[in-house]
GUKEBA-275349 format. One record per residue (C-alpha): residue number from 1; residue in one letter; x, y, z. Coordinates in steps of 0.05 Angstrom, whole numbers, padded with zeros to 5 digits. Layout:
<pts>
- pos, code, c1, c2, c3
- NUM, A, X, Y, Z;
...
</pts>
This chain:
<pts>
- pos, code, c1, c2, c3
- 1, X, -00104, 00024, 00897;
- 2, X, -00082, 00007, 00827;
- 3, X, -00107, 00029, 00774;
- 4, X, -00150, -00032, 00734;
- 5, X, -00136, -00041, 00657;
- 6, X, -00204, -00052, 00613;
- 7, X, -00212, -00130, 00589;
- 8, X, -00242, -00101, 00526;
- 9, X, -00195, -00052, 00486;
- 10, X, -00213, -00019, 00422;
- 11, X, -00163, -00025, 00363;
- 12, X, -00144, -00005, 00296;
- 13, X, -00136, -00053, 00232;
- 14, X, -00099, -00031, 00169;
- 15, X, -00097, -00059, 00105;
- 16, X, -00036, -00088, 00091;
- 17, X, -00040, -00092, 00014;
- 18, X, -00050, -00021, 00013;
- 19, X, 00004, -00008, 00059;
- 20, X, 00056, -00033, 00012;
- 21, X, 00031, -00016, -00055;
- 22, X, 00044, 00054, -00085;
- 23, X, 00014, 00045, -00150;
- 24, X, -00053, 00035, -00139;
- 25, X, -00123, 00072, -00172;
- 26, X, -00137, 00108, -00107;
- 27, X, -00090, 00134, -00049;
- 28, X, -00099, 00125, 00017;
- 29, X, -00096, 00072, 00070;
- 30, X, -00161, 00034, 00092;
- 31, X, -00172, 00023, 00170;
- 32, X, -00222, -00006, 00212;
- 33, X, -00237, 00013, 00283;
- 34, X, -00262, -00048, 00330;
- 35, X, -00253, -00082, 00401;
- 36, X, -00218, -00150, 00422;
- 37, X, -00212, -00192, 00489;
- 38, X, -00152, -00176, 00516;
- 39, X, -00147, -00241, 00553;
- 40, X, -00171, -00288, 00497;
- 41, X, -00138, -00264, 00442;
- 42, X, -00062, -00233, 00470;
- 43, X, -00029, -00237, 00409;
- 44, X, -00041, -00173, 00351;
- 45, X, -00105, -00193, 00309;
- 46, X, -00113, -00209, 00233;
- 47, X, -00169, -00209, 00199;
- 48, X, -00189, -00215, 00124;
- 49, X, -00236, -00161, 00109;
- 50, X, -00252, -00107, 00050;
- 51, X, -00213, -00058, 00023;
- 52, X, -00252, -00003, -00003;
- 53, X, -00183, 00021, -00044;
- 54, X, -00159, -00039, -00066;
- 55, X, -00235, -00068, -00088;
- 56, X, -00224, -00145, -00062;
- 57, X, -00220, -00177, 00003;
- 58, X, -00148, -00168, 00038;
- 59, X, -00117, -00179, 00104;
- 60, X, -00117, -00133, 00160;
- 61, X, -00076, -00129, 00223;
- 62, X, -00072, -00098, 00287;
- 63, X, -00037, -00032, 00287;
- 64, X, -00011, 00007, 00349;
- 65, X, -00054, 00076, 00360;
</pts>
């Protein structure tokens, strides 16, 4: 028997301000950890969340682990 994949997969969402800017008050790249549908949503997630680094509200997207 095959082996069945999960419909519910956990994944990882970086900031993507922080990503590309270098000179910034604090280093480091902000992530956060959640799950998605994998049959309603197919396509890589973005969400607008906050950055604890950059102090606002920035977009986040799907990252491979």
């Amino acid at each position: 028997m095959a082996k069945s994949k999960e419909i519910r997969v956990i994944i990882n969402l970086e900031c993507m301000n922080c990503a590309q800017n270098f000179e910034k008050k604090y280093r480091g790249v902000s992530r956060y950890t959640t799950q998605k549908n994998r049959r309603n949503t197919p396509i890589r997630l973005e969400l607008k969340k906050f950055c604890r680094y950059c102090g606002k509200h920035t977009i986040y997207k799907e990252i491979k682990k």
